[in-house]
C-alpha positions as CSV (number, residue, x, y, z in Angstrom):
1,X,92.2,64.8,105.1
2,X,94.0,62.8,107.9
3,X,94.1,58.9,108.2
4,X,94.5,56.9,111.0
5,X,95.3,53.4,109.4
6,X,98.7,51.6,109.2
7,X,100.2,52.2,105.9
8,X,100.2,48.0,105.3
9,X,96.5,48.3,105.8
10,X,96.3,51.5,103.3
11,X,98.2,49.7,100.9
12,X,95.7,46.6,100.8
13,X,92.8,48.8,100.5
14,X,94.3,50.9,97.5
15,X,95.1,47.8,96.0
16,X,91.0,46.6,96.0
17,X,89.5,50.0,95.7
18,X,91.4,51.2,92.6
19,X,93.0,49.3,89.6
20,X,95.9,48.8,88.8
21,X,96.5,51.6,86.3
22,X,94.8,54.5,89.4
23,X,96.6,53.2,92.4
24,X,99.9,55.5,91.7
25,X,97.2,58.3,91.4
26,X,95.6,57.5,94.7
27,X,98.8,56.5,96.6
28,X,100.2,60.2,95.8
29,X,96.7,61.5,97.5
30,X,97.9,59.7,100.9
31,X,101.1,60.7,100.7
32,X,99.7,64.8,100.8
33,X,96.9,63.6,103.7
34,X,97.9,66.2,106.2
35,X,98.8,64.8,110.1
36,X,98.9,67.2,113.1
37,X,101.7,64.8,114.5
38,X,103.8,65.7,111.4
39,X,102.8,68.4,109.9
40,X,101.5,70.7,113.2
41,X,105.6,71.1,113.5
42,X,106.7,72.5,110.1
43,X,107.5,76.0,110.1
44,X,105.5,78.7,107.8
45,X,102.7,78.7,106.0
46,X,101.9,75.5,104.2
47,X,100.7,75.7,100.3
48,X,98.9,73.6,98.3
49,X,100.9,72.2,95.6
50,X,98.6,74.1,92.7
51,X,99.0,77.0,95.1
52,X,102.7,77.1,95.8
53,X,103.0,76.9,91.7
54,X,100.7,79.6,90.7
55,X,100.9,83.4,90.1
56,X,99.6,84.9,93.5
57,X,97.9,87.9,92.4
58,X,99.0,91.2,95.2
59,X,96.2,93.1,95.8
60,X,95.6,96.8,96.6
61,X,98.9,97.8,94.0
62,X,96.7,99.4,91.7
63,X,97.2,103.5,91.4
64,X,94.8,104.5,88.4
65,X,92.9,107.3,88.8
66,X,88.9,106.8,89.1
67,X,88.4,110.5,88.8
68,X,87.5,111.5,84.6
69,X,89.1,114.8,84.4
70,X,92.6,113.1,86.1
71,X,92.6,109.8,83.8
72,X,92.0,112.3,81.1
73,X,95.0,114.2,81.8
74,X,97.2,111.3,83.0
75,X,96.6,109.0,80.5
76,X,98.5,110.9,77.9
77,X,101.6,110.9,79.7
78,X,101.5,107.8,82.0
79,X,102.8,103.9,80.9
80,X,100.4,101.3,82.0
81,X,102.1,99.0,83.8
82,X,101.8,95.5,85.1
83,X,104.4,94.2,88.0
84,X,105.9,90.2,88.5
85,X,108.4,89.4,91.0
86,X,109.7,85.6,92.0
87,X,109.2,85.0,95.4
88,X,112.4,82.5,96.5
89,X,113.2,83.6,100.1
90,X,111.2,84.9,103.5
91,X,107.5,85.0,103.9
92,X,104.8,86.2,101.3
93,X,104.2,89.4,103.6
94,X,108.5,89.6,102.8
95,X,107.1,89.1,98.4
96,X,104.4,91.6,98.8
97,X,106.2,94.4,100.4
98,X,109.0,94.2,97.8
99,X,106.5,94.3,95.4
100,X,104.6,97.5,96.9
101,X,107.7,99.4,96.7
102,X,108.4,98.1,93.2
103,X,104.7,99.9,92.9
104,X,105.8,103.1,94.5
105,X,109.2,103.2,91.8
106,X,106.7,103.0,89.0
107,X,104.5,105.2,90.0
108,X,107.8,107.9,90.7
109,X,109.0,107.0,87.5
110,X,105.3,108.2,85.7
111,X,103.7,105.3,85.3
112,X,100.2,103.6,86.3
113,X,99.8,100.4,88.0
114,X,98.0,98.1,86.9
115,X,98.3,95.0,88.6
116,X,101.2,93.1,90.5
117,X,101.5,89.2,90.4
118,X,104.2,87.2,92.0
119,X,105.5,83.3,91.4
120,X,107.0,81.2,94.1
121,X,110.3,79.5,92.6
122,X,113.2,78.3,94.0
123,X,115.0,80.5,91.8
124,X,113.9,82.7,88.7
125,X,114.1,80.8,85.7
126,X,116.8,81.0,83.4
127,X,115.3,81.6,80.4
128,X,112.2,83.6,81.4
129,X,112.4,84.9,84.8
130,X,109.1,83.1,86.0
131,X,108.7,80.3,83.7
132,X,107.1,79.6,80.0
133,X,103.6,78.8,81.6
134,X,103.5,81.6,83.6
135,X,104.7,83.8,81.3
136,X,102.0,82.9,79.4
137,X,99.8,83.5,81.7
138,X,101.0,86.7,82.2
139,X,100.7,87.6,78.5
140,X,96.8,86.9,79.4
141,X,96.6,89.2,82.5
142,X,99.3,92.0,80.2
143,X,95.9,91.4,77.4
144,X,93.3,91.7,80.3
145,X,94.5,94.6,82.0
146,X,95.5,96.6,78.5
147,X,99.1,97.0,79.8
148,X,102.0,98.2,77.7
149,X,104.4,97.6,80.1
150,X,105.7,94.7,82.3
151,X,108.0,95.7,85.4
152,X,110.1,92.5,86.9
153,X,111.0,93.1,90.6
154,X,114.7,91.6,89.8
155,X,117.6,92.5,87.2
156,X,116.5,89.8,84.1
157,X,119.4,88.8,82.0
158,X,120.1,90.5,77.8
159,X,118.6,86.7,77.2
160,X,115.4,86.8,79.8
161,X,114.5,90.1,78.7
162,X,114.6,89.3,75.5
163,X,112.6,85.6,75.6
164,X,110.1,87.3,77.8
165,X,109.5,89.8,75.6
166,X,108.8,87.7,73.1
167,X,105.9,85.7,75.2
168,X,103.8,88.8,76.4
169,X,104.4,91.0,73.5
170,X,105.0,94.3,75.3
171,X,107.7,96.1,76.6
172,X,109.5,94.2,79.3
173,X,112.0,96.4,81.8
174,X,113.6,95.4,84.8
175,X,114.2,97.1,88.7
176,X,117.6,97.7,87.7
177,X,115.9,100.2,84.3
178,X,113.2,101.5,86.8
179,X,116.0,102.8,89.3
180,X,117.8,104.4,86.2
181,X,115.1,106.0,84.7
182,X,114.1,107.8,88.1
183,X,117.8,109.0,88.4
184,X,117.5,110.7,85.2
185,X,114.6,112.4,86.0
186,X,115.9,113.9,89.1
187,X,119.4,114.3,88.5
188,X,119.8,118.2,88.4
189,X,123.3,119.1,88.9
190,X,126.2,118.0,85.7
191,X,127.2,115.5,88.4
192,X,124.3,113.8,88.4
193,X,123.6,113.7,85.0
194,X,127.2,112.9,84.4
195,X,126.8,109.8,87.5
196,X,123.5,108.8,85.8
197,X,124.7,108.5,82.2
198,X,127.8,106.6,83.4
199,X,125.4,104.3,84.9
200,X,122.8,103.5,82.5
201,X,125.9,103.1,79.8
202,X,126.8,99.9,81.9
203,X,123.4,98.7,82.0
204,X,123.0,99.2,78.3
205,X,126.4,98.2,77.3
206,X,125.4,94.2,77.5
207,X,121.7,94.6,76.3
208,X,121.9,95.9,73.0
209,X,120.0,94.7,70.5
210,X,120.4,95.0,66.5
211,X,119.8,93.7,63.1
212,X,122.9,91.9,62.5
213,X,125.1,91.7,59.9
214,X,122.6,93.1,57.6
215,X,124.1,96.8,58.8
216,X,127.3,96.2,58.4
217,X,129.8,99.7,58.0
218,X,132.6,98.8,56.1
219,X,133.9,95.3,54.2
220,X,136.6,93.3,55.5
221,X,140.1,93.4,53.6
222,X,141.8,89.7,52.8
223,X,143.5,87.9,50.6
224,X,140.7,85.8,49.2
225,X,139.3,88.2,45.9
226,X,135.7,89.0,45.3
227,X,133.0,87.5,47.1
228,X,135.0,85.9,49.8
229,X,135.6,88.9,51.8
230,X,132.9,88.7,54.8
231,X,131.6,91.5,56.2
232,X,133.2,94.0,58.5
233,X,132.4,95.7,61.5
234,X,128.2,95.3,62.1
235,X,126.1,98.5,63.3
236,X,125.7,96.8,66.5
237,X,129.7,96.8,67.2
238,X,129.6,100.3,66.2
239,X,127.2,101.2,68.5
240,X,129.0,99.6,71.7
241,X,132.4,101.0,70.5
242,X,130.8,104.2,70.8
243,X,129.5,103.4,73.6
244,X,132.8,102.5,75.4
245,X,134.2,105.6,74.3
246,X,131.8,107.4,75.7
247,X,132.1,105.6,79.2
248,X,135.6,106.3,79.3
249,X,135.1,110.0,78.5
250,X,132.2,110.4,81.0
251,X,134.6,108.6,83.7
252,X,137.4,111.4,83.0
253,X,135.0,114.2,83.8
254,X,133.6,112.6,86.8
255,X,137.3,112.4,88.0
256,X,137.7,115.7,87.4
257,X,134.4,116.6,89.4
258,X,135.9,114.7,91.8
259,X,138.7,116.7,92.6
260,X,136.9,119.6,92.8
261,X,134.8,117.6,95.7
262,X,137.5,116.9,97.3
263,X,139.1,120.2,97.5
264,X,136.4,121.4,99.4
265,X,137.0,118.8,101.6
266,X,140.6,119.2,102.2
267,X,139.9,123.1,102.9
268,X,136.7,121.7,105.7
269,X,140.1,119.6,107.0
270,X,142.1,122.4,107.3
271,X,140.1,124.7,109.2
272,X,138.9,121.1,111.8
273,X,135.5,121.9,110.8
274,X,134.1,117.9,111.7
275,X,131.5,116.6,109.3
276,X,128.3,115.1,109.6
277,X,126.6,112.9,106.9
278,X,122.6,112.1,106.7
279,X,122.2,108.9,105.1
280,X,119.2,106.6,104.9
281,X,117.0,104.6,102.8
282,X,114.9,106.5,100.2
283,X,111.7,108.4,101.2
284,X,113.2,108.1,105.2
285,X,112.5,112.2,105.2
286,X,116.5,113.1,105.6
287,X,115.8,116.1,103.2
288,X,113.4,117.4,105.8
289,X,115.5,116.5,108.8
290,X,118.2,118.3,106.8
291,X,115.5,121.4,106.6
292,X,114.6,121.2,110.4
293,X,119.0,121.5,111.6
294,X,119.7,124.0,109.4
295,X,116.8,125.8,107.4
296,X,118.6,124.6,104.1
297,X,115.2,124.6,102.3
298,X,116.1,121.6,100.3
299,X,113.0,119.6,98.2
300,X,110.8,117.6,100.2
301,X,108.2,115.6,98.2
302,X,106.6,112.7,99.3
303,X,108.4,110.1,96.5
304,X,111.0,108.1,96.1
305,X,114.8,109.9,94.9
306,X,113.3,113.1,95.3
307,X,116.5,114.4,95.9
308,X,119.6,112.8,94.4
309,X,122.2,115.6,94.5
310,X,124.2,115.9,97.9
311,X,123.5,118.8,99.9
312,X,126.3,120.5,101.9
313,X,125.1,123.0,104.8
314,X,127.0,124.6,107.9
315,X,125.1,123.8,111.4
316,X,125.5,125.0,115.2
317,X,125.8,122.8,117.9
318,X,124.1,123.9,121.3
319,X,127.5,124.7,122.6
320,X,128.6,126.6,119.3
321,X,130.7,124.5,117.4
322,X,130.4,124.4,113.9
323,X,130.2,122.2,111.6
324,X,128.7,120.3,108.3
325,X,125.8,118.7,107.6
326,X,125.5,116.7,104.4
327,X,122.4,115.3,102.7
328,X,123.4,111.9,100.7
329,X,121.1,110.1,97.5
330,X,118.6,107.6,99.1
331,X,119.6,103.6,99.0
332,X,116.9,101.3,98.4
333,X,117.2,97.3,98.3
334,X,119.0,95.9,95.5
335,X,120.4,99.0,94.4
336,X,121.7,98.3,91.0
337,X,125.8,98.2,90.9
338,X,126.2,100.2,88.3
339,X,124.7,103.3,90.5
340,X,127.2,102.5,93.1
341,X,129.9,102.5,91.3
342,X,128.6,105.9,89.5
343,X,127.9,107.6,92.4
344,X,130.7,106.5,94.4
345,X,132.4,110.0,94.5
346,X,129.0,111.3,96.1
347,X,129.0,108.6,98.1
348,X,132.4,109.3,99.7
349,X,131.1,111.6,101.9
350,X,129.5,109.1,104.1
351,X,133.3,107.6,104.4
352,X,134.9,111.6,105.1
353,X,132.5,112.0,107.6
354,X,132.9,112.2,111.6
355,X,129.4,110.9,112.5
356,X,126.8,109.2,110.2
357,X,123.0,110.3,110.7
358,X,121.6,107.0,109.6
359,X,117.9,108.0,109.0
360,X,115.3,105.0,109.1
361,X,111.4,105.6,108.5
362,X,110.0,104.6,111.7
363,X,106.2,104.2,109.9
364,X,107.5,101.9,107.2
365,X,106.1,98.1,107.5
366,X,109.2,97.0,108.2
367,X,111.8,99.6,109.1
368,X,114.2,96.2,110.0
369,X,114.8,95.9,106.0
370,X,116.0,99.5,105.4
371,X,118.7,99.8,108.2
372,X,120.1,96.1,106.5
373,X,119.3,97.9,102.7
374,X,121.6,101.0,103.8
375,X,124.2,99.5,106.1
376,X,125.1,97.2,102.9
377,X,126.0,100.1,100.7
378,X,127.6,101.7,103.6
379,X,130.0,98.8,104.0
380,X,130.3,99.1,99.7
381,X,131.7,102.3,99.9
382,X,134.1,101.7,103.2
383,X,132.3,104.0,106.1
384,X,131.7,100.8,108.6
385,X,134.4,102.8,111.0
386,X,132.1,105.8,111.0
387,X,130.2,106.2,114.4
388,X,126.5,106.1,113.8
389,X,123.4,107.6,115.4
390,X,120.1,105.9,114.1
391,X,117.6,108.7,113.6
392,X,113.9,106.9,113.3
393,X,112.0,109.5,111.7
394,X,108.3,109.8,111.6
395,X,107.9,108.8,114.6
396,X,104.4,110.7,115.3
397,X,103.3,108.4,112.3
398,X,104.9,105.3,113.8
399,X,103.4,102.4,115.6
400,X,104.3,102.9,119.2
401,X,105.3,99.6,119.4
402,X,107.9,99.4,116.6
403,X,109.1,102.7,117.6
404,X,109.7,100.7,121.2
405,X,111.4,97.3,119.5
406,X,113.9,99.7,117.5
407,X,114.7,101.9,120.7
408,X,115.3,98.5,121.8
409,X,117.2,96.8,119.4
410,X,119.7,99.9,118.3
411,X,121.8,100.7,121.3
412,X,122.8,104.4,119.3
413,X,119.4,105.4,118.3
414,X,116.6,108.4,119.0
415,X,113.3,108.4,117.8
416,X,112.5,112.1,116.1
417,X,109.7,113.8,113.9
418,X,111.1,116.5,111.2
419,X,107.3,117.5,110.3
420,X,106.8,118.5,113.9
421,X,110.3,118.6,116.2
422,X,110.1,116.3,118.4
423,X,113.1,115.1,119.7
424,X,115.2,117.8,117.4
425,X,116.5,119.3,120.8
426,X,118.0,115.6,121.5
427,X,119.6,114.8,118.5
428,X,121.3,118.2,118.6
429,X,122.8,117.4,122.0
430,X,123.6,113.8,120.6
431,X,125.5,115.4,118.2
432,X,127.3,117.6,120.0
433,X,128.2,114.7,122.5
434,X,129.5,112.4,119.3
435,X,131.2,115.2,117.7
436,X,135.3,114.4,118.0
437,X,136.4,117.2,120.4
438,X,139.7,119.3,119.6
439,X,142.7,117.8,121.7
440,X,144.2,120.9,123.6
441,X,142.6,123.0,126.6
442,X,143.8,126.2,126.8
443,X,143.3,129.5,128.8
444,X,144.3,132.3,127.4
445,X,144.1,136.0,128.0
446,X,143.3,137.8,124.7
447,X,143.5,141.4,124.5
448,X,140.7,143.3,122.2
449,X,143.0,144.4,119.6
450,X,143.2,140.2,118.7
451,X,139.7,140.1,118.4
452,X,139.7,137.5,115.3
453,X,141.8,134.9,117.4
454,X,138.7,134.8,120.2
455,X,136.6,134.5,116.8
456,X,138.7,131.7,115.6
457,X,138.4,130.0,119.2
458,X,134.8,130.2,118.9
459,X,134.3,129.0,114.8
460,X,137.3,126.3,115.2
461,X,136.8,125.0,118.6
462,X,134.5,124.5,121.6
463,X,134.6,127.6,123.9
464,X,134.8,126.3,127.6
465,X,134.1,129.3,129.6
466,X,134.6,133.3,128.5
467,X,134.9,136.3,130.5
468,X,135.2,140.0,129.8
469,X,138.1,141.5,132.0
470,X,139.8,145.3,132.1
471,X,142.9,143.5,129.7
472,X,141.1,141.4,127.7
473,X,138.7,138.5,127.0
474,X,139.8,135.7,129.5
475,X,139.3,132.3,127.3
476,X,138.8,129.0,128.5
477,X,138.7,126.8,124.7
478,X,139.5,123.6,123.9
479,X,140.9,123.9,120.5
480,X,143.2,122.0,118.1
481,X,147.0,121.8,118.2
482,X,147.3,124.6,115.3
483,X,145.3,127.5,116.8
484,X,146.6,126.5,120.9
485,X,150.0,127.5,119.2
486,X,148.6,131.0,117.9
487,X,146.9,131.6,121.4
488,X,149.8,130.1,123.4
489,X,151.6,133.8,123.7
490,X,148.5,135.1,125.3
491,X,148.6,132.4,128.1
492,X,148.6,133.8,131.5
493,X,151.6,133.4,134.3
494,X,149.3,131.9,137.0
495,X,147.7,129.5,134.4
């Protein structure tokens, strides 16, 4: 609806067409009448007001099963789940894809989805994440859908989860409880399961929930005789008491894990073998790019966390020089605090490392996202001084064209596919090229009885040239300062 009239002239129309109690009405119609002088400028996409303030309903989320024999199976083990996020910042595409990978957390964690709605608000509300009305309308498509289970793409409050469970009337869990639930699943090692505990002890910690003083342990002492003395310490002080005991414990054992970690490190130190770390969002394929250097034979499953437990395997450089390849846990956006802080130790050895592997999948929607997501917790746990390779993965999935705007934007980056090698053969010379190289050149003339010295030249540094002669094996290495000193005796007069 446009107009082309002065608003004077509007005015004195509105003021004969309508009375008096309607022209307020009709005077906020005008002011919406949509201009191409003013609003063929704005930037975005422009909403209704009804539209901006409704539940957009995300299509194509749902992953229940049409085949009998599979729903018949599934259904016993699988929660039904409805998803809501509050859209606040970027584009609805921006909404939608945070929502689809809220989908593919639930459906990791065992669970069926539904449906997936999402509210546009400046921010979430206070007291029920998305609003009274729209959490009543919720509690409509929860009764529609037969859900038992409503998923918020955000971490809600002790006070919003509580409120909003009380307006749909079925369980209500956050991203945050998602995350931690698919950690406990696939934590396998007693680090894990130690990181994991520790981590879903601070969520708890602040979101129990109890009867009160009604289950109370023990009656307060005082002065004041009978039925004065109010009660002592309730079930639900117990319970975090316990709770904080058994943080502080759990803390004491990762420490000690810890230092068992870091051993192995110091000893990898010792002997200059350099370190290189794979990190990368969730679901990038690093476990099979891990598989395709060194044939570790690590899970790869299509899902999100798959893995979660670092993986520490020797490789071989083209030109021989060895060294480590580490497989890290998978970030994802928002990645609750309370899993980096509990997985900091595993975390650390992104921060030892001499090169990072920063693995991005180059078929996702918006590949952009994940090197921000990952290079955020990289800066959390101190690594921004590591040198960096971007490894776009997938790339015979990948739209040739994004493939093209990464290559373009990421100065340090190759485009690779672990499923079928290509460009493996590159990124092992780009290693080898970003490796730190030992210090000293020598030449040395080693005679065969010191046969583990031209070993060590060949484990411990990077073995220039080497020829067989009647006296010995004539060396050309360039090594560190420590093993130059052991070789230094066999140096030859003319060198």
């Amino acid at each position: 609806m446009t107009s082309s009239s002065s608003p004077s002239q509007d005015t004195k129309r509105l003021a004969h067409a309508y009375p008096e109690g309607l022209r307020a009405d009709a005077l906020m119609e005008e002011d919406v009448a949509w201009s191409h002088e003013i609003d063929g400028e704005r930037d975005g996409d422009q909403f209704d007001r009804s539209e901006r303030a409704a539940l957009r309903r995300v299509v194509g989320l749902s992953t229940e099963l049409e085949d009998v024999t599979e729903v018949e199976y599934r259904q016993l083990r699988l929660e039904r789940v409805v998803l809501v996020g509050v859209w606040t910042t970027g584009t609805a595409q921006d909404a939608e894809n945070s929502l689809a990978e809220l989908a593919a957390l639930a459906e990791t964690a065992g669970a069926v989805v539904l449906d997936g709605v999402i509210q546009r608000r400046d921010k979430p509300d206070a007291a029920t994440y998305i609003g009274s009305g729209k959490a009543a309308e919720l509690r409509d498509v929860v009764l529609e859908t037969g859900a038992d289970t409503v998923i918020c793409d955000g971490e809600l409050s002790p006070g919003q989860l509580i409120q909003l469970e009380d307006v749909v009337k079925v369980k209500v869990i956050d991203r945050t409880a998602l995350i931690l639930d698919i950690f406990a699943q696939h934590a396998k090692s007693r680090e894990g399961k130690a990181q994991v505990a520790l981590a879903q002890m601070q969520y708890m910690l602040p979101r129990l929930r109890g009867w009160g003083q009604s289950l109370s342990r023990q009656m307060g002492g005082g002065r004041g005789g009978l039925a004065t003395r109010g009660p002592g310490e309730t079930k639900i002080e117990t319970d975090r008491r316990r709770i904080r005991e058994k943080m502080a414990k759990m803390r004491r054992e990762i420490a000690e894990m810890k230092t068992g970690r870091e051993v192995k490190r110091q000893e990898r130190r010792r002997n200059k073998v350099p370190s290189v770390a794979i990190a990368g969002y969730t679901n990038a394929g690093k476990s099979s790019l891990l598989n395709r250097l060194t044939g570790a034979g690590v899970l790869v499953e299509n899902a999100l966390f798959a893995t979660l437990d670092p993986t520490v395997r020797r490789a071989e450089t083209p030109g021989g020089r060895l060294y480590t390849l580490a497989d890290t846990v998978g970030f994802v956006r928002h990645l609750p605090h309370h899993l980096v802080e509990a997985f900091r130790s595993t975390m650390e050895e992104v921060g030892d490392s001499d090169l990072i592997l920063h693995v991005v999948d180059g078929s996702h929607p918006n590949p952009e996202e994940q090197l921000a997501a990952v290079r955020e917790v990289i800066r959390d746990v101190g690594a921004t001084d590591v040198p960096e390779i971007v490894v776009i993965n997938k790339a015979d999935a990948a739209d040739p064209l994004v493939l093209q705007r990464l290559l373009r934007v990421e100065k340090r980056s190759i485009a690779v596919s672990a499923r079928t090698g290509r460009g493996i053969a590159e990124l092992l010379a780009r290693i080898d090229d970003e490796l730190p190289r030992p210090a000293v050149e020598v030449v040395a003339l080693v005679p065969y009885t010191h046969g583990k010295l031209v070993a060590r030249a060949h484990a411990e540094g990077e073995v220039l040239s080497e020829e067989h002669t009647a006296e010995g094996t004539l060396l050309k290495v360039r090594v560190h300062e420590e093993l130059a000193a052991d070789l230094a005796p066999y140096t030859p007069v003319s060198a």
